[in-house]
C-alpha positions in Angstrom: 21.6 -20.1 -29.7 21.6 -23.8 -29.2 19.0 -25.9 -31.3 17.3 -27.2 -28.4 16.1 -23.1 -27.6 15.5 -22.8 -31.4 13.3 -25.6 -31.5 11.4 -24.5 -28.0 11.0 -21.0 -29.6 9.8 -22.5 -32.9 7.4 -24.6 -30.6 5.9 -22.1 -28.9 5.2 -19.6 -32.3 3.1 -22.2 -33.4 1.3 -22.6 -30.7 0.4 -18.9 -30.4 0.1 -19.0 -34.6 -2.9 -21.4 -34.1 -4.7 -19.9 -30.6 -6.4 -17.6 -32.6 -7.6 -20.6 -34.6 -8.7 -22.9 -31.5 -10.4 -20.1 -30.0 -12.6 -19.5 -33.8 -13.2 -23.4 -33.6 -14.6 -23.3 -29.7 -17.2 -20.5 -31.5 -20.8 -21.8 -32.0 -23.6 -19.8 -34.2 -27.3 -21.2 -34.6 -29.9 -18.8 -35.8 -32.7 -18.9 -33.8 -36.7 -19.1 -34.5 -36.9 -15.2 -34.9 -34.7 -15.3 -37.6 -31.8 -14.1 -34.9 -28.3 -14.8 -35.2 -26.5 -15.8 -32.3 -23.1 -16.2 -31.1 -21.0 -17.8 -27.9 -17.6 -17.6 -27.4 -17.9 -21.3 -26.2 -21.0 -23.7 -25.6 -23.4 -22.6 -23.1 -22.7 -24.0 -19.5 -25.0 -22.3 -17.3 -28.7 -21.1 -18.9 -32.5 -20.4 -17.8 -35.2 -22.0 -19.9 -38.5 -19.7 -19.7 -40.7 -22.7 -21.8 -41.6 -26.0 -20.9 -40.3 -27.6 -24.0 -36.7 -25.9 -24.0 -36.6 -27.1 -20.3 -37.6 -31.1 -21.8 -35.3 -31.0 -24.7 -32.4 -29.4 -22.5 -32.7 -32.3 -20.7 -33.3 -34.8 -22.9 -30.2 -33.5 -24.4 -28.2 -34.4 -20.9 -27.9 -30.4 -20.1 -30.2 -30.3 -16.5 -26.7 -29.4 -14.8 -26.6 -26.6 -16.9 -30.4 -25.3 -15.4 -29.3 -22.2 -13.4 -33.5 -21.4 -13.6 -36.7 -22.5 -15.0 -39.7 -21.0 -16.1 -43.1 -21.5 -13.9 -44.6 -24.1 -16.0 -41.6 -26.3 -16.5 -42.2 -29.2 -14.5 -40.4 -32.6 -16.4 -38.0 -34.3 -15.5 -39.5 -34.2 -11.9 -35.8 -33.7 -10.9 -35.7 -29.8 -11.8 -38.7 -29.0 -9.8 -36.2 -27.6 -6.9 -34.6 -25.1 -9.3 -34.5 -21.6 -8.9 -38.2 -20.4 -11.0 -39.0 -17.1 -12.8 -41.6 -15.8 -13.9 -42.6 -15.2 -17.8 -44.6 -13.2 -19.9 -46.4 -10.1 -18.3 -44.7 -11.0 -14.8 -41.7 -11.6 -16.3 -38.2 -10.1 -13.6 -35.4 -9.2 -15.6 -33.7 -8.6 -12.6 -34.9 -12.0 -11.0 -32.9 -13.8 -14.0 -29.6 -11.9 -13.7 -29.7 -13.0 -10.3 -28.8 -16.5 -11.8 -25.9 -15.3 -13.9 -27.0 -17.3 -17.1 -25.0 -17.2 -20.1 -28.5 -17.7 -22.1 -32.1 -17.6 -22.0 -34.1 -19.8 -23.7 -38.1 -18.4 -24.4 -40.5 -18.2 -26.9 -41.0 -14.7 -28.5 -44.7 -15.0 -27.6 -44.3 -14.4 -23.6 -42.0 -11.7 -23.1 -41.0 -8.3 -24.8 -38.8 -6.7 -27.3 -37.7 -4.3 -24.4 -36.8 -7.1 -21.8 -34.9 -9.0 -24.4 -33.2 -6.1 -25.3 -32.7 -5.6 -21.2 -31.1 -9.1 -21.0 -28.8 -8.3 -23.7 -27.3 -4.5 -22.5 -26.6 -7.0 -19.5 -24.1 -9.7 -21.3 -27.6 -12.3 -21.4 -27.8 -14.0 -25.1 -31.6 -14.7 -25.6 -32.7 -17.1 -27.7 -36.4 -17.8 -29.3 -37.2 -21.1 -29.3 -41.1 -21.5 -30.9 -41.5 -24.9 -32.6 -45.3 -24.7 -34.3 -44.8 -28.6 -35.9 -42.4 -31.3 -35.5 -39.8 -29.9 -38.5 -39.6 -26.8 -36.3 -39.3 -29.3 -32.9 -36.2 -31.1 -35.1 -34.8 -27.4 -35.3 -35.1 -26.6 -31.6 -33.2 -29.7 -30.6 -30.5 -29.0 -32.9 -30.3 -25.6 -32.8 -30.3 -26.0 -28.3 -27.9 -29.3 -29.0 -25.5 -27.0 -30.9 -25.2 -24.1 -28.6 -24.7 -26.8 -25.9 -22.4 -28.5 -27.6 -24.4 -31.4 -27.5 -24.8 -32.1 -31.5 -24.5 -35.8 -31.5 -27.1 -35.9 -28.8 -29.3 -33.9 -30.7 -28.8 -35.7 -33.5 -29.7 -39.1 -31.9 -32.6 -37.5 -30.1 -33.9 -36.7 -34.0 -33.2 -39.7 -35.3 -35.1 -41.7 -32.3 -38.0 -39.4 -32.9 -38.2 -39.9 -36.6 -37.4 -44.0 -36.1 -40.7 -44.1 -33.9 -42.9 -41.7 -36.1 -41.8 -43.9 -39.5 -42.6 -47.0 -37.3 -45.8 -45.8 -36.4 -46.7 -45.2 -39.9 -46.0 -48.3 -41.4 -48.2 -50.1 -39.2 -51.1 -47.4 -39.9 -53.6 -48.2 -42.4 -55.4 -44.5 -43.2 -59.3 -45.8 -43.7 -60.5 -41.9 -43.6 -61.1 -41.7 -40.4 -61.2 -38.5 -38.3 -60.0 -37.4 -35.2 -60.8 -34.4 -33.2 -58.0 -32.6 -30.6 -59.9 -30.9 -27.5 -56.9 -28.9 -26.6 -59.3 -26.7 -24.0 -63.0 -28.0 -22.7 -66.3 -26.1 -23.1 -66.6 -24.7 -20.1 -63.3 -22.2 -21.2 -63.7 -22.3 -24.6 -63.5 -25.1 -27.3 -59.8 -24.8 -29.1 -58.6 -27.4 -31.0 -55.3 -28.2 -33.0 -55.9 -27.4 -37.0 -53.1 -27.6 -39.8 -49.7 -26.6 -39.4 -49.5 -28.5 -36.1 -47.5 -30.9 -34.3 -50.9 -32.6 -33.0 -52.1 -32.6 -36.6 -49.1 -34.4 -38.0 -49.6 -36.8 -35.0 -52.8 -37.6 -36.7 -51.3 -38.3 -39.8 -49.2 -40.6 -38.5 -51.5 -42.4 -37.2 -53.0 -42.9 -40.4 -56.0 -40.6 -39.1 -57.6 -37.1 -40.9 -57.4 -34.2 -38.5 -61.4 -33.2 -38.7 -60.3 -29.7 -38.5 -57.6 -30.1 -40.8 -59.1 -27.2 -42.7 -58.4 -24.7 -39.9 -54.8 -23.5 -39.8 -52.9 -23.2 -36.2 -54.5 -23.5 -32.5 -58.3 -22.4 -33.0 -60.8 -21.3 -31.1 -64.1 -23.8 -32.3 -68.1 -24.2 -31.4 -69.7 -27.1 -29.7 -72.0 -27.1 -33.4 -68.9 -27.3 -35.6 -67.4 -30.1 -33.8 -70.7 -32.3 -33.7 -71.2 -31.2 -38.0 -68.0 -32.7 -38.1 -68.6 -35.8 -36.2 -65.3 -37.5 -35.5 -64.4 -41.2 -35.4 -62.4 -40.4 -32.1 -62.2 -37.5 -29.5 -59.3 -36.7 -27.6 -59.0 -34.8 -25.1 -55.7 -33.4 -22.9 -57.3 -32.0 -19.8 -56.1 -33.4 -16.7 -58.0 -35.0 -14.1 -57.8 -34.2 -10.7 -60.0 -36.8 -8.7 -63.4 -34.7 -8.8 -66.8 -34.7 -10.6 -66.7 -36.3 -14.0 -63.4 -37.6 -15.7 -62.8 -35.8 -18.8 -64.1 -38.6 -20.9 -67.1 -38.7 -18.6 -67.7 -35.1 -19.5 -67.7 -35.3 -23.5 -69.7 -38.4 -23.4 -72.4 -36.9 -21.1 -72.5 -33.1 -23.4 -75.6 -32.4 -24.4 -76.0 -32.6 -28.0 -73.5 -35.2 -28.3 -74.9 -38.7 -27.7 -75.2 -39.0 -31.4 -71.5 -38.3 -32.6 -69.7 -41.3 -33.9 -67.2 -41.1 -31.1 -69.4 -40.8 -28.6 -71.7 -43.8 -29.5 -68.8 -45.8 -30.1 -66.8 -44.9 -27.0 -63.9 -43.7 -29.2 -63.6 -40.7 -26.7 -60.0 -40.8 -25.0 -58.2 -38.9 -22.6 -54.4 -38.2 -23.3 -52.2 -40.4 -20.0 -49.8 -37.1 -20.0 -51.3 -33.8 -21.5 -47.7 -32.3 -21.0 -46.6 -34.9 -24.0 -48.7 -33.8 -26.4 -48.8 -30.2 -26.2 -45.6 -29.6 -25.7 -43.4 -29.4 -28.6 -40.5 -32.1 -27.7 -38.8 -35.1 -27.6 -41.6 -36.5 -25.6 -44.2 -36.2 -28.9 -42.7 -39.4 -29.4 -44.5 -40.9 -26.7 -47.4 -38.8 -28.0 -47.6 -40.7 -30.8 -47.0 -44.2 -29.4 -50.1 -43.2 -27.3 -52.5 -42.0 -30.2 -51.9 -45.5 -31.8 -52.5 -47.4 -28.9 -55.2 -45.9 -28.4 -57.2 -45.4 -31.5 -55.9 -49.3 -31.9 -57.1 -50.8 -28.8 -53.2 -51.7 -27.7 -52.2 -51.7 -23.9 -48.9 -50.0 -23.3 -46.6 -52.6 -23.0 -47.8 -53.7 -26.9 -46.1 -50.5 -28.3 -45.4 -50.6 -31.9 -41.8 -48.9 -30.8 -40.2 -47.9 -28.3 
């Protein structure tokens, strides 16, 4: 055997000695918010997102190609409002999301059931539960969605944007003990604010502001009597406002009851630009917080304290 065919036949052993390897290194694991572990052969190329936020930080991360489907409510970037939409929760189609052929389905273990995940799964689906309460957990979502995209250093950046803007924020915040209340739903469906344990809480504090229901942990359901006992330096509010009747901030400042609140009287009553920024937990929460301080600090847009 000449030594040219030894050393083409030596060649080639090696190569099919370290296969087994390059496949194990093309492998990525996260564990997901439900304490799940999962597994891909090879990053995620094709996936439906069931939340708003996974939909955001997906593409945030620079995965929208990836979008085979989006859940009803996902509506940012305005570019993946022509994708294919399914239905969550109680409507949720198992057989509307195979359609798409996804390799993974991103929702939140809140809107669908243990039975439909486990029907996604007989079917080759991998589901993964993406619930991000305050903004450690929304660090996690990124990374964990960056990794199975194979998007770390994207994620990575993404974090340490975030985290630049909230630390910039904070310096320039003086906390004088004043309080802020979050209407996250109006009276006329229910008061609900944000208490402890929250992304909109931490906004707060980064701000240099005192939730004023920082004693109640989670979303909460509150009364028109507890919010005016705990009169708050500033209201705001994230309904949207569709052109009819009373602005939101019209509305609190005409309650009943209210006239004497220290927001009120002093006009500290603001209505959040984009609801969808803060209350959704994602990359956008930096925007979020640009526009608490603004606001609450009497700064037009183009003063931002970061960017």
């Amino acid at each position: 055997m000449s030594k040219k065919l030894v050393s083409l036949l030596l060649a080639a052993l090696t190569l099919l000695a370290c296969m087994p390897a390059l496949a194990e290194s093309a492998a990525v694991t996260v564990t997901d918010m439900h304490g799940r572990e999962i597994t891909l052969a090879e990053p995620a190329t094709r996936v439906v997102a069931m939340q708003p936020s996974d939909c955001e930080i997906l593409c945030a991360l620079g995965c929208e190609e990836a979008l085979a489907g989006i859940g009803a409510y996902c509506d940012y970037p305005a570019s993946i409002t022509s994708l294919p939409v399914v239905q969550s929760g109680a409507e949720t189609n198992i057989e509307e999301i195979l359609a798409l052929n996804p390799q993974v389905v991103f929702m939140n273990d809140m809107g669908q059931s243990e039975e439909q995940v486990r029907q996604l799964e007989e079917n080759g689906v991998q589901v993964v539960v993406s619930k991000a309460a305050d903004i450690e957990g929304v660090y996690y979502a990124i990374r964990m969605i960056g990794h199975l995209m194979g998007k770390d250093d994207n994620a990575e950046a993404i974090v340490a944007d975030m985290q630049a803007t909230f630390e910039d924020i904070r310096s320039k915040s003086a906390s004088e003990g004043k309080t802020v209340y979050f209407e996250v739903s109006p009276l006329q469906w229910g008061l609900w604010t944000a208490g402890a344990g929250t992304f909109m809480d931490e906004l707060a504090s980064i701000c240099g502001l005192t939730n004023a229901f920082a004693d109640v942990n989670d979303w909460a359901a509150v009364s028109e009597e507890q919010v005016i006992a705990r009169d708050p330096d500033y209201i705001v509010t994230i309904m949207m406002y569709y052109g009819e009747g009373p602005t939101p901030v019209e509305e609190i400042m005409g309650r009943e009851g209210w006239q004497d609140m220290k927001a009120v009287k002093n006009a500290q009553v603001f209505n959040a630009s984009d609801s969808n920024a803060i209350s959704r937990p994602g990359p956008r929460l930096k925007d979020a917080a640009i526009e608490l301080y603004n606001m609450i600090n009497g700064i037009a847009d183009e003063q931002s304290p970061a960017a």
